[in-house]
N, CA, C and O atoms as a CHARMM CRD file, in Angstrom:
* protein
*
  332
    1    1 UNK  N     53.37500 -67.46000-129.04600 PROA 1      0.00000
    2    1 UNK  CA    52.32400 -68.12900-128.32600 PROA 1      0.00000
    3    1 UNK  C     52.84000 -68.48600-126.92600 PROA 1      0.00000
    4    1 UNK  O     53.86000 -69.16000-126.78200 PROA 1      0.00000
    5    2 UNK  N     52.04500 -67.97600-125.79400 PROA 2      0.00000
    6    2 UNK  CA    52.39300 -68.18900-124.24400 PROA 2      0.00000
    7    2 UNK  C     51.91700 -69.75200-124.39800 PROA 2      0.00000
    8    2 UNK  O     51.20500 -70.28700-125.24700 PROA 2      0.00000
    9    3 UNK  N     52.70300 -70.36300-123.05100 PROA 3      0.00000
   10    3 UNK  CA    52.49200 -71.96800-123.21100 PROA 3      0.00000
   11    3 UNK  C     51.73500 -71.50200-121.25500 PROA 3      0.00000
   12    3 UNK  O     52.21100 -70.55700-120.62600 PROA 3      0.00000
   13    4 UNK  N     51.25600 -71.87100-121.01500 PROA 4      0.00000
   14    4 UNK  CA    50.05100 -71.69300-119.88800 PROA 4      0.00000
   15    4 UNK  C     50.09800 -73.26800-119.00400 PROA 4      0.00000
   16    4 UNK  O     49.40400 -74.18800-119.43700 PROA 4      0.00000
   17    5 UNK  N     50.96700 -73.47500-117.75300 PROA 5      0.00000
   18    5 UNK  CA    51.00000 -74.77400-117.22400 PROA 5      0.00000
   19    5 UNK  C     49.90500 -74.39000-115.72900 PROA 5      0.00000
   20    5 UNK  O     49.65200 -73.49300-114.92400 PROA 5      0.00000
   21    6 UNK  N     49.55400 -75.74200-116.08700 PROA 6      0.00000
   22    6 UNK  CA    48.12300 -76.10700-114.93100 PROA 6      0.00000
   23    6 UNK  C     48.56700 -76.93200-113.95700 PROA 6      0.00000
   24    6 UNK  O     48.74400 -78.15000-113.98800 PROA 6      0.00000
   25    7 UNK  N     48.75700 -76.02000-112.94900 PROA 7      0.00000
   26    7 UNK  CA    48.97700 -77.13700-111.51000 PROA 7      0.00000
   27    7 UNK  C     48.20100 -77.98800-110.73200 PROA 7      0.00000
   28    7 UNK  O     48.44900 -78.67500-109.74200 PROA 7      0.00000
   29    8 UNK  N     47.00000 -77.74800-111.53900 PROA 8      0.00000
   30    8 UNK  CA    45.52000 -78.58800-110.89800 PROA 8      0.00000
   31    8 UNK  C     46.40900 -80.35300-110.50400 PROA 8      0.00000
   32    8 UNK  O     46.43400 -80.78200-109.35000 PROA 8      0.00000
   33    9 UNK  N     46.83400 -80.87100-111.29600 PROA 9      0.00000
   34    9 UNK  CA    46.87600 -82.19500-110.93500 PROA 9      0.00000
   35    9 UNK  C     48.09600 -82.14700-110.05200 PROA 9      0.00000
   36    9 UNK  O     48.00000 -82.61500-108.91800 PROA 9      0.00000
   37   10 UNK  N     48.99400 -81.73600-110.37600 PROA 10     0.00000
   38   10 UNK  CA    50.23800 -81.87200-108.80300 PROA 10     0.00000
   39   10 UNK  C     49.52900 -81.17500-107.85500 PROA 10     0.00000
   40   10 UNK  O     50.07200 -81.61300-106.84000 PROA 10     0.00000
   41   11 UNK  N     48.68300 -80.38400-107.46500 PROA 11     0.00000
   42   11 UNK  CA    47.71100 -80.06500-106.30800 PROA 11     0.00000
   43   11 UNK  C     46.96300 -81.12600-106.08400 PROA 11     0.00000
   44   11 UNK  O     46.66000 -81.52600-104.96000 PROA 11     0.00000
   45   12 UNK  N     46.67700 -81.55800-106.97900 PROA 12     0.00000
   46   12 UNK  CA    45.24000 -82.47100-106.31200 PROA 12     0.00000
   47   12 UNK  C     46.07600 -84.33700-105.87400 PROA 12     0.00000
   48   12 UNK  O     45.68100 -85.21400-105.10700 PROA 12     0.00000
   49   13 UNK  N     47.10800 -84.28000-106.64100 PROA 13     0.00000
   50   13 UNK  CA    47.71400 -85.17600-106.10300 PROA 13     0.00000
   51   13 UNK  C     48.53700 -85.18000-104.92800 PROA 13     0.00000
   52   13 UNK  O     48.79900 -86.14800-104.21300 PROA 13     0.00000
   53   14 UNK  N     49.02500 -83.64600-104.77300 PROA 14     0.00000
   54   14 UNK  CA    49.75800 -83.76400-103.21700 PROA 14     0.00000
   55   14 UNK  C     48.41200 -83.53100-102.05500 PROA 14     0.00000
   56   14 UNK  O     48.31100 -84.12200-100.98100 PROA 14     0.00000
   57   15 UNK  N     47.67200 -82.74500-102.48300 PROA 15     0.00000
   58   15 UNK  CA    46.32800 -83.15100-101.53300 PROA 15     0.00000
   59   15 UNK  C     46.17600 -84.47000-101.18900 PROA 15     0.00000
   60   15 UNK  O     46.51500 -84.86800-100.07500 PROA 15     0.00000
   61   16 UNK  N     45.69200 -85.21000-102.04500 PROA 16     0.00000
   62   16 UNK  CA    45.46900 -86.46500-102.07000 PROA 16     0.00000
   63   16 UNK  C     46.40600 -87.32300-101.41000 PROA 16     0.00000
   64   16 UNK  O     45.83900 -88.24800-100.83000 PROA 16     0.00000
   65   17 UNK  N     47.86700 -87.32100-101.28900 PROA 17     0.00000
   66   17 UNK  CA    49.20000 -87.73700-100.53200 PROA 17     0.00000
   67   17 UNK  C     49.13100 -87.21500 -99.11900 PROA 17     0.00000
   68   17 UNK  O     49.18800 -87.85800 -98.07100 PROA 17     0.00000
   69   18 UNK  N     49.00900 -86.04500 -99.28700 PROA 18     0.00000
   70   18 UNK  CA    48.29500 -85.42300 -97.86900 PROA 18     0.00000
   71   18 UNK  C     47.71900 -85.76800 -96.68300 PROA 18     0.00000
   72   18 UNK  O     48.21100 -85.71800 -95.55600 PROA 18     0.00000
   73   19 UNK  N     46.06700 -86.30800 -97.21100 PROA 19     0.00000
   74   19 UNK  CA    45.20200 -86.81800 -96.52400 PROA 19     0.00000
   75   19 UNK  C     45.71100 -88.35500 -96.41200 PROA 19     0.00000
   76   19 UNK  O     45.82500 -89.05400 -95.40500 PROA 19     0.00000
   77   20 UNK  N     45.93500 -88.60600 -97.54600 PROA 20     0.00000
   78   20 UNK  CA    46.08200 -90.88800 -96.82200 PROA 20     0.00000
   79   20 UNK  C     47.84000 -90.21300 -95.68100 PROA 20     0.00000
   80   20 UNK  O     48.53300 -91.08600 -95.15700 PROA 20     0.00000
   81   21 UNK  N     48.05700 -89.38900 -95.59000 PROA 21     0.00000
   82   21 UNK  CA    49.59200 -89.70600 -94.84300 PROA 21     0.00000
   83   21 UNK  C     49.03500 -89.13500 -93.54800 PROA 21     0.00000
   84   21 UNK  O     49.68700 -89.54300 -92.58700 PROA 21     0.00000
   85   22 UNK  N     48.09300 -88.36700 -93.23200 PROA 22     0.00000
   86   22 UNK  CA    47.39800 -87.99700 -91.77800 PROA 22     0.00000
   87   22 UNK  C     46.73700 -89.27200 -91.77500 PROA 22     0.00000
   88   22 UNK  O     47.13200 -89.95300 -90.82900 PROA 22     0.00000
   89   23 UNK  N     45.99300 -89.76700 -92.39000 PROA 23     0.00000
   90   23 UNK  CA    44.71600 -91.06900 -91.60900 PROA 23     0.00000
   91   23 UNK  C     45.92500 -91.95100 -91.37500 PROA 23     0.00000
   92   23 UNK  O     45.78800 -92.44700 -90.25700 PROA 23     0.00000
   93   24 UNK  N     47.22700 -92.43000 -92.02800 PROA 24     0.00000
   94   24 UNK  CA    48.10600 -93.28500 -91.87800 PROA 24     0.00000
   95   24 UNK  C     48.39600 -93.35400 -90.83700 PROA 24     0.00000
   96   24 UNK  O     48.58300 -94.44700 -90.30300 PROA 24     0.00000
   97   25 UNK  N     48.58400 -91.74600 -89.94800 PROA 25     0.00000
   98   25 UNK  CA    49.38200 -91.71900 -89.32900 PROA 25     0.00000
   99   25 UNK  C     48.68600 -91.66500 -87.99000 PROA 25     0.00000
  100   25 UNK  O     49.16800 -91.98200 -86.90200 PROA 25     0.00000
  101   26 UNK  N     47.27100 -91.13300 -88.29100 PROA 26     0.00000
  102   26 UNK  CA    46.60200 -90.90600 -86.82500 PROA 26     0.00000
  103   26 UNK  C     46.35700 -92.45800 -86.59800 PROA 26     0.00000
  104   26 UNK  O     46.64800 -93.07000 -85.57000 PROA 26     0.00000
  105   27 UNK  N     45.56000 -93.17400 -88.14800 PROA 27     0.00000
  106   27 UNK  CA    45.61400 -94.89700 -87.58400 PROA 27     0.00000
  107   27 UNK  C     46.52200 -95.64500 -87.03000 PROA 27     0.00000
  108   27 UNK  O     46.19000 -96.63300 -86.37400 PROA 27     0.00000
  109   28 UNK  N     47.84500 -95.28600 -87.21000 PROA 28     0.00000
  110   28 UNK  CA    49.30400 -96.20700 -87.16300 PROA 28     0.00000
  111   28 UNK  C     49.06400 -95.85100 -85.16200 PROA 28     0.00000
  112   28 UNK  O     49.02600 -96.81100 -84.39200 PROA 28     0.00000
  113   29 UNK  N     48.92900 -94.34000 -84.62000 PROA 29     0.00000
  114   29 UNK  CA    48.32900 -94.22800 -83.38500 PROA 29     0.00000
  115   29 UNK  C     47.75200 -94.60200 -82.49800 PROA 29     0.00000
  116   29 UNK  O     48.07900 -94.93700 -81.36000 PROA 29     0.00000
  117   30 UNK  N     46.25100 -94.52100 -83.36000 PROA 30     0.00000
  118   30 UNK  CA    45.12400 -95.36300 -82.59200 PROA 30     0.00000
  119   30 UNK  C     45.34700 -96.91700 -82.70900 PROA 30     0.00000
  120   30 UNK  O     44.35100 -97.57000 -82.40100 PROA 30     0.00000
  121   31 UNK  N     46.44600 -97.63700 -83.09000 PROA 31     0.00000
  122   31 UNK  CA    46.50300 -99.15100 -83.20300 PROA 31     0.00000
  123   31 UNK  C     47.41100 -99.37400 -82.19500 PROA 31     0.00000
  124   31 UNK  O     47.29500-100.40000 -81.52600 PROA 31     0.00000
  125   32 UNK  N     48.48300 -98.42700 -81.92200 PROA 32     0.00000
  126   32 UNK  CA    49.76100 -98.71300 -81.26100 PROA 32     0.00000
  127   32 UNK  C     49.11200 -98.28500 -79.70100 PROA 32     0.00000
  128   32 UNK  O     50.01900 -98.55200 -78.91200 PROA 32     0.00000
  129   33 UNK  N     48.16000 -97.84400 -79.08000 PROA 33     0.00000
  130   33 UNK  CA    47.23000 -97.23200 -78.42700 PROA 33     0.00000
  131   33 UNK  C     46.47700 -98.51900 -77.82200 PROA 33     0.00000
  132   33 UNK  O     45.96400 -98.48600 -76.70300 PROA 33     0.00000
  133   34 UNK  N     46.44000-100.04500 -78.93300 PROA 34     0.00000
  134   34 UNK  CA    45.61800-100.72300 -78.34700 PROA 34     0.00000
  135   34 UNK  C     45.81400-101.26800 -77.07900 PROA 34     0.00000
  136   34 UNK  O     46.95700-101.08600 -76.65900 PROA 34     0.00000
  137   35 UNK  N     44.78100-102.11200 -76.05000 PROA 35     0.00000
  138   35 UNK  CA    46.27400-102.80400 -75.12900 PROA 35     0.00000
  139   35 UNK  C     45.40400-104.21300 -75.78900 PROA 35     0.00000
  140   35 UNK  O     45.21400-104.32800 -77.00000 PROA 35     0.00000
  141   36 UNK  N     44.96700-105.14500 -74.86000 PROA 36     0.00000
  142   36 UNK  CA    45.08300-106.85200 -75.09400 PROA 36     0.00000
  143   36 UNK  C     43.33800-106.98400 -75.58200 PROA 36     0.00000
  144   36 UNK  O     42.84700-107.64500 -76.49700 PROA 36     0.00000
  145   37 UNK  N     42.53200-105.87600 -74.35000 PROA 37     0.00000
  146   37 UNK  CA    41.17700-106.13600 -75.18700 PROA 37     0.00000
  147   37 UNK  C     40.75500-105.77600 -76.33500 PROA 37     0.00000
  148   37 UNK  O     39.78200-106.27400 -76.90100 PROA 37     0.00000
  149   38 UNK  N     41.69000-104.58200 -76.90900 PROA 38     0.00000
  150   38 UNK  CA    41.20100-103.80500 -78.06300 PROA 38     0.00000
  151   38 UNK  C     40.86300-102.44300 -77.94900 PROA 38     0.00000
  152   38 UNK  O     40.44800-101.80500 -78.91700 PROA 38     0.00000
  153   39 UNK  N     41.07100-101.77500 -76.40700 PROA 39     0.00000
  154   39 UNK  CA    40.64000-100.71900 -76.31000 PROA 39     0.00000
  155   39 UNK  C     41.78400 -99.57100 -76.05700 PROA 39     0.00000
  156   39 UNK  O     42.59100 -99.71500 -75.13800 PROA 39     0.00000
  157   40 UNK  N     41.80800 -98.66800 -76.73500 PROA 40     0.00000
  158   40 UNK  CA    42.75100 -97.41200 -76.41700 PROA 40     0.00000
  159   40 UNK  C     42.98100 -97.56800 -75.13000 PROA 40     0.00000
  160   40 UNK  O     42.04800 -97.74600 -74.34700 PROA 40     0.00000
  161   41 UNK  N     44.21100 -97.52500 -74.75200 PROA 41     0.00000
  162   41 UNK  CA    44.46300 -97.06800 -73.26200 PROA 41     0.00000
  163   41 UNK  C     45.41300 -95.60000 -73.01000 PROA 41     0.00000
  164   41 UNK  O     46.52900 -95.37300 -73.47900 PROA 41     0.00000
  165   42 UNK  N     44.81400 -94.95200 -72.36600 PROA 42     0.00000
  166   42 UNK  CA    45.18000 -93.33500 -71.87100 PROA 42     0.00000
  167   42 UNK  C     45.69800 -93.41500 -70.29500 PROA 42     0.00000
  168   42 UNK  O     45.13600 -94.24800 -69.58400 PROA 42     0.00000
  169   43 UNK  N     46.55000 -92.74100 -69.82100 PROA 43     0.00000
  170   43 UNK  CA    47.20100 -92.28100 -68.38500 PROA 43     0.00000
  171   43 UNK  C     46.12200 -91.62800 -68.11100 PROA 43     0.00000
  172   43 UNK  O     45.48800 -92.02200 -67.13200 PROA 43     0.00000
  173   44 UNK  N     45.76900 -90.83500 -68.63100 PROA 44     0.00000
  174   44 UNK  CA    43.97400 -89.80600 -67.70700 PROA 44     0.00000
  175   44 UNK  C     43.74200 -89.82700 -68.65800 PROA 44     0.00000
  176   44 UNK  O     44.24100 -90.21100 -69.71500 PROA 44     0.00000
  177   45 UNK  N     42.17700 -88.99600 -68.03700 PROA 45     0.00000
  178   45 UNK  CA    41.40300 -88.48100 -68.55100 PROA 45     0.00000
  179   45 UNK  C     41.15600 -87.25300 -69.98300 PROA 45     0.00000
  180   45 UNK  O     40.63100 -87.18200 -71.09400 PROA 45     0.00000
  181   46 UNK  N     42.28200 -86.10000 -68.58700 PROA 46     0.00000
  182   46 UNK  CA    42.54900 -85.33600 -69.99400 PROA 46     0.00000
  183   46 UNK  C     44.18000 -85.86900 -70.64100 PROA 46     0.00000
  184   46 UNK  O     44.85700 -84.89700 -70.97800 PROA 46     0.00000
  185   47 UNK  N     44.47000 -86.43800 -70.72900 PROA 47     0.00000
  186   47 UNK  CA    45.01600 -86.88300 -71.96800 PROA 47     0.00000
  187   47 UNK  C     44.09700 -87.44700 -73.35300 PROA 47     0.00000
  188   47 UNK  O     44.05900 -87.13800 -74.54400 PROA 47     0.00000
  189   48 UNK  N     43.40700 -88.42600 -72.49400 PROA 48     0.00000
  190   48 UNK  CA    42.47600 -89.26300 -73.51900 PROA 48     0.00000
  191   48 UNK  C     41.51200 -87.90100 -74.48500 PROA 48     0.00000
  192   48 UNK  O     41.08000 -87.88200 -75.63800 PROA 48     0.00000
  193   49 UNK  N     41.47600 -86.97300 -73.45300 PROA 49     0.00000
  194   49 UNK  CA    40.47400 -85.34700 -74.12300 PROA 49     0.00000
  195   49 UNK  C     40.93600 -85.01700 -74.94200 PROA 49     0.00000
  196   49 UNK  O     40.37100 -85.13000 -76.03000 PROA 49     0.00000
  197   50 UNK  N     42.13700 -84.47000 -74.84000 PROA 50     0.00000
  198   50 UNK  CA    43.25800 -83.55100 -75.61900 PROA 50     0.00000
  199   50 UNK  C     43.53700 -84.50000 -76.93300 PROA 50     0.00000
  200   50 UNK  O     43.14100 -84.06300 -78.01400 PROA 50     0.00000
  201   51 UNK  N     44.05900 -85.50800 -76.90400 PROA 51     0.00000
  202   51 UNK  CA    44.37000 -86.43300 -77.65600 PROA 51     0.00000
  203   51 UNK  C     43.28500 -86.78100 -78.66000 PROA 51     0.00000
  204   51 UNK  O     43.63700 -87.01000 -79.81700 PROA 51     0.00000
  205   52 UNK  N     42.24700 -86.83200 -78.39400 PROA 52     0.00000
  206   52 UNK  CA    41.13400 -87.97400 -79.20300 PROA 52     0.00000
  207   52 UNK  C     40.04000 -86.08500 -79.94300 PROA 52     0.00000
  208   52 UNK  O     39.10000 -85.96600 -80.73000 PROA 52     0.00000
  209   53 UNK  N     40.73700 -85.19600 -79.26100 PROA 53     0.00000
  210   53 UNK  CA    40.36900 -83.88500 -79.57700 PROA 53     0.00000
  211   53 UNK  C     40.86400 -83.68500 -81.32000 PROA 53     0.00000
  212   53 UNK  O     40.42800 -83.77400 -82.46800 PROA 53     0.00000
  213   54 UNK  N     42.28300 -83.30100 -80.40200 PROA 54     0.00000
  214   54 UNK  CA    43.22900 -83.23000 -81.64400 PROA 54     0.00000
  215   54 UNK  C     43.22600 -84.03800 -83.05500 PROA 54     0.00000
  216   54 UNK  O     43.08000 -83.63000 -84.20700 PROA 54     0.00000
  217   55 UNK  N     43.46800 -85.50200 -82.45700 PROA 55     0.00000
  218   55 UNK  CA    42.90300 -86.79500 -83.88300 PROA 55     0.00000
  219   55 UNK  C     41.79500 -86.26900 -84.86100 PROA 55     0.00000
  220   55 UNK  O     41.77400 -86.26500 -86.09200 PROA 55     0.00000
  221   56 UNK  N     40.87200 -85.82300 -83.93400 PROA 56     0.00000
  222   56 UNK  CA    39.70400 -85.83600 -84.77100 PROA 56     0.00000
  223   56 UNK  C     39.87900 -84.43600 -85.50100 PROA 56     0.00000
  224   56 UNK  O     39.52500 -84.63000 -86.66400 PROA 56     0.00000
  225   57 UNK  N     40.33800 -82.86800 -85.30900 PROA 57     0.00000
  226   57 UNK  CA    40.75900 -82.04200 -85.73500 PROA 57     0.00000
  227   57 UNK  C     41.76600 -81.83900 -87.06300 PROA 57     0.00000
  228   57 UNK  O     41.75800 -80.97000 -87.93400 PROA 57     0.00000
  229   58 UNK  N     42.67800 -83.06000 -86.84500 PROA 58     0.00000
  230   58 UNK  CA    43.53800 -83.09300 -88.00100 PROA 58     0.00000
  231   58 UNK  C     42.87200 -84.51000 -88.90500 PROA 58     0.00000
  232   58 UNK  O     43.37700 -85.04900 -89.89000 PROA 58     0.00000
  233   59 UNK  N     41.44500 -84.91200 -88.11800 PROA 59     0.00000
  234   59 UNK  CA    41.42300 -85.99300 -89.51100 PROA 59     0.00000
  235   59 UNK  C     40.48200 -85.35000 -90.22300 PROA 59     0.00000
  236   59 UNK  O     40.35200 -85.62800 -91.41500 PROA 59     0.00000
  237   60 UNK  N     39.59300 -84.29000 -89.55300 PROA 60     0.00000
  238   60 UNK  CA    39.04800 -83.30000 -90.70800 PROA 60     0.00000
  239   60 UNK  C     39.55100 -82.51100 -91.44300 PROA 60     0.00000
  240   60 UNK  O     39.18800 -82.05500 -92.52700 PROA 60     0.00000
  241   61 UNK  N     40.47900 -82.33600 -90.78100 PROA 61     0.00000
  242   61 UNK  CA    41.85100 -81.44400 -92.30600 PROA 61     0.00000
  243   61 UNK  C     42.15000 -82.54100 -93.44000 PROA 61     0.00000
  244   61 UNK  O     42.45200 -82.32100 -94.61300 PROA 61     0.00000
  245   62 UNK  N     41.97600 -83.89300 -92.73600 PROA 62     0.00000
  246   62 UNK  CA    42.58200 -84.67300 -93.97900 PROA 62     0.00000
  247   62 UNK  C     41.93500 -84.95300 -94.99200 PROA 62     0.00000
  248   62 UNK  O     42.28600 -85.21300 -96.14300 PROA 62     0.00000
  249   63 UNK  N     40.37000 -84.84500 -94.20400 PROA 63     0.00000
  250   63 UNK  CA    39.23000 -85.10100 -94.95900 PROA 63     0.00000
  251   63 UNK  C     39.26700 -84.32000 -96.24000 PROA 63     0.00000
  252   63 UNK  O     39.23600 -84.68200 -97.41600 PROA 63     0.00000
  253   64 UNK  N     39.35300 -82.97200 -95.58800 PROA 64     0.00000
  254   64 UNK  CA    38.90100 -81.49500 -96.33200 PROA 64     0.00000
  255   64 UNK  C     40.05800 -81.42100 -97.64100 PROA 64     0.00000
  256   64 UNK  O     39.92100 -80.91000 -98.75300 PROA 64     0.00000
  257   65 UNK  N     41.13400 -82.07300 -97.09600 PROA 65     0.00000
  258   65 UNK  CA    42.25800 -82.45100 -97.96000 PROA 65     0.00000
  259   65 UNK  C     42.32700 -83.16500 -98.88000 PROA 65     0.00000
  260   65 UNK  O     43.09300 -82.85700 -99.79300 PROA 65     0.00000
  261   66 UNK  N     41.52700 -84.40300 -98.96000 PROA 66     0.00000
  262   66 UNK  CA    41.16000 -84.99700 -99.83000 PROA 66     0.00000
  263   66 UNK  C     40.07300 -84.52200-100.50700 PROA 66     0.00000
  264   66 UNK  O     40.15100 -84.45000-101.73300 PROA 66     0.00000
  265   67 UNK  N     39.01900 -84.16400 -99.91500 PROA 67     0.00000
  266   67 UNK  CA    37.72800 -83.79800-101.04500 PROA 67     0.00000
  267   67 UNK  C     37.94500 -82.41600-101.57900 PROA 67     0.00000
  268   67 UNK  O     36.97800 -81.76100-101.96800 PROA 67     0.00000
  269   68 UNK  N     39.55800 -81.78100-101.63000 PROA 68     0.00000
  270   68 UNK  CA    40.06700 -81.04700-102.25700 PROA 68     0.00000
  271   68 UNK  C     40.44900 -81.36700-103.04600 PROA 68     0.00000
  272   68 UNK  O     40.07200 -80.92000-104.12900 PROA 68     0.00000
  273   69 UNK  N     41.42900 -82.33700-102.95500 PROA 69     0.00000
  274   69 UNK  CA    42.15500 -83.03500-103.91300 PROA 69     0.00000
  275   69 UNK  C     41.24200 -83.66000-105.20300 PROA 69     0.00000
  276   69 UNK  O     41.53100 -83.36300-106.36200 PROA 69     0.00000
  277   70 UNK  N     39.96300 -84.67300-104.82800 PROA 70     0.00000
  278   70 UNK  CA    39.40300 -84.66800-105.77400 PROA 70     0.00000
  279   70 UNK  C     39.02300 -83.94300-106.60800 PROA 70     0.00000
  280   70 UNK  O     39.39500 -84.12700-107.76700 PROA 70     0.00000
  281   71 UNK  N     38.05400 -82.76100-106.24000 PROA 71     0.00000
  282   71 UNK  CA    37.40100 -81.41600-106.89900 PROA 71     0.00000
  283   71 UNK  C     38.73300 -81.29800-107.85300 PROA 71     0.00000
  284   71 UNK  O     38.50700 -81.64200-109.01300 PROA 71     0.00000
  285   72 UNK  N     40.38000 -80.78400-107.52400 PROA 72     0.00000
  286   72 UNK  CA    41.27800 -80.63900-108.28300 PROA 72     0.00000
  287   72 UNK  C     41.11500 -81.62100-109.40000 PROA 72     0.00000
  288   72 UNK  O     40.47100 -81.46000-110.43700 PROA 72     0.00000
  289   73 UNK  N     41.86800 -82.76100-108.98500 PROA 73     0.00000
  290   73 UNK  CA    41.31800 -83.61300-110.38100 PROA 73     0.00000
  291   73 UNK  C     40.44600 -84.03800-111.04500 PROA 73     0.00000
  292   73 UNK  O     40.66300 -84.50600-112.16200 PROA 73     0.00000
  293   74 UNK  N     38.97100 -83.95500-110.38000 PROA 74     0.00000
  294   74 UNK  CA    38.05900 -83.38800-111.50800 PROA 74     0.00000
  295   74 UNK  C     37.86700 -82.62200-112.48300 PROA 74     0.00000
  296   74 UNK  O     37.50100 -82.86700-113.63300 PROA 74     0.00000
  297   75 UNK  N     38.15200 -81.60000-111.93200 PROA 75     0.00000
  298   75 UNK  CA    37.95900 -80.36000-112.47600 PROA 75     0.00000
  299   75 UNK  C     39.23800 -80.38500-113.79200 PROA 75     0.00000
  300   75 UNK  O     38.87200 -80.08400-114.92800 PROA 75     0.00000
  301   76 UNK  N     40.60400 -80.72900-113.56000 PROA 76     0.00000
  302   76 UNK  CA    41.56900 -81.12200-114.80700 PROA 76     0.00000
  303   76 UNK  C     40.57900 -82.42900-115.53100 PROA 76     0.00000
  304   76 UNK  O     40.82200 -82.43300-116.73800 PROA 76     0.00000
  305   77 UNK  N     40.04000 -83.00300-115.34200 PROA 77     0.00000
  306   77 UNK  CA    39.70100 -83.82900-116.10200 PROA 77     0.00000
  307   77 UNK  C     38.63300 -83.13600-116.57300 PROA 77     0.00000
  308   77 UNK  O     38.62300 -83.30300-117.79200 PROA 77     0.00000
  309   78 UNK  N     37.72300 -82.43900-116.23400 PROA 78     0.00000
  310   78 UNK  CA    36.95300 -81.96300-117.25900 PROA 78     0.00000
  311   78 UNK  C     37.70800 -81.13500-118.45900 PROA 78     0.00000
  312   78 UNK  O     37.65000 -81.19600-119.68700 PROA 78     0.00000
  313   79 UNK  N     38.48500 -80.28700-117.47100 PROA 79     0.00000
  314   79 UNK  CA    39.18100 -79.02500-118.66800 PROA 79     0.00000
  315   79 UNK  C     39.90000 -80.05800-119.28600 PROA 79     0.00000
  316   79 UNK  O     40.59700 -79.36700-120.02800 PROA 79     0.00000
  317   80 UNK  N     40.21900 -81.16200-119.50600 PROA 80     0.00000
  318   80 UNK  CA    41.20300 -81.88000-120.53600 PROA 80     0.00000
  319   80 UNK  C     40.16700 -82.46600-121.47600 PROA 80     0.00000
  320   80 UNK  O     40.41800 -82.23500-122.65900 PROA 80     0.00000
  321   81 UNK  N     39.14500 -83.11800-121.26300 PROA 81     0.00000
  322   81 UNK  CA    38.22900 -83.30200-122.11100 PROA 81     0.00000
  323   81 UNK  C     37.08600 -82.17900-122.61000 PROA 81     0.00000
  324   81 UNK  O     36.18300 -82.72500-123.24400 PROA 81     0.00000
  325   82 UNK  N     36.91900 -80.63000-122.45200 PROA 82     0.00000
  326   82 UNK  CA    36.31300 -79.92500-123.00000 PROA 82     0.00000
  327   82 UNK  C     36.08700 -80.30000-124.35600 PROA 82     0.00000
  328   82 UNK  O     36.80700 -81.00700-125.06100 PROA 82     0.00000
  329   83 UNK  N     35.04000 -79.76600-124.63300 PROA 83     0.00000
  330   83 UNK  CA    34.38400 -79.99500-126.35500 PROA 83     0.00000
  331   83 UNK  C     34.70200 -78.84200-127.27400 PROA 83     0.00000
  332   83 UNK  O     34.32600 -78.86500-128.44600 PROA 83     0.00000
């Protein structure tokens, strides 16, 4: 008898590690970014472009990263409770 191992949950958990360690990291950014009123401060213009470009580029990867990650462990949780 073949023994058959399912990587669904170490996928969906390093997904899941994934995404909170990009929002960690783009937030840990946008905070260190603040100045005294609360507002991002940028040297220019296109910095502030490039920058607030990029953020938003890798926080939809993180997104996509996570609502990967879930689907993964869903999906093991169904196949573990099949009928």
């Amino acid at each position: 008898m073949k023994t058959q191992h399912s990587y669904t949950v170490p996928c969906g958990l390093l997904l899941l590690g994934i995404c909170l360690f990009i929002r960690y990291r783009i937030g840990k950014r946008r905070f260190n970014r603040r100045g005294v009123a609360g507002l991002q401060q940028f040297s220019s213009y296109r910095r502030f472009i490039l920058t607030t470009t990029i953020e938003q580029i890798f926080m939809i990867a993180a997104n996509l990263c996570g609502l990967a990650g879930l689907v993964l462990l869903a999906v093991s949780g169904i196949n573990h409770f099949k009928f």
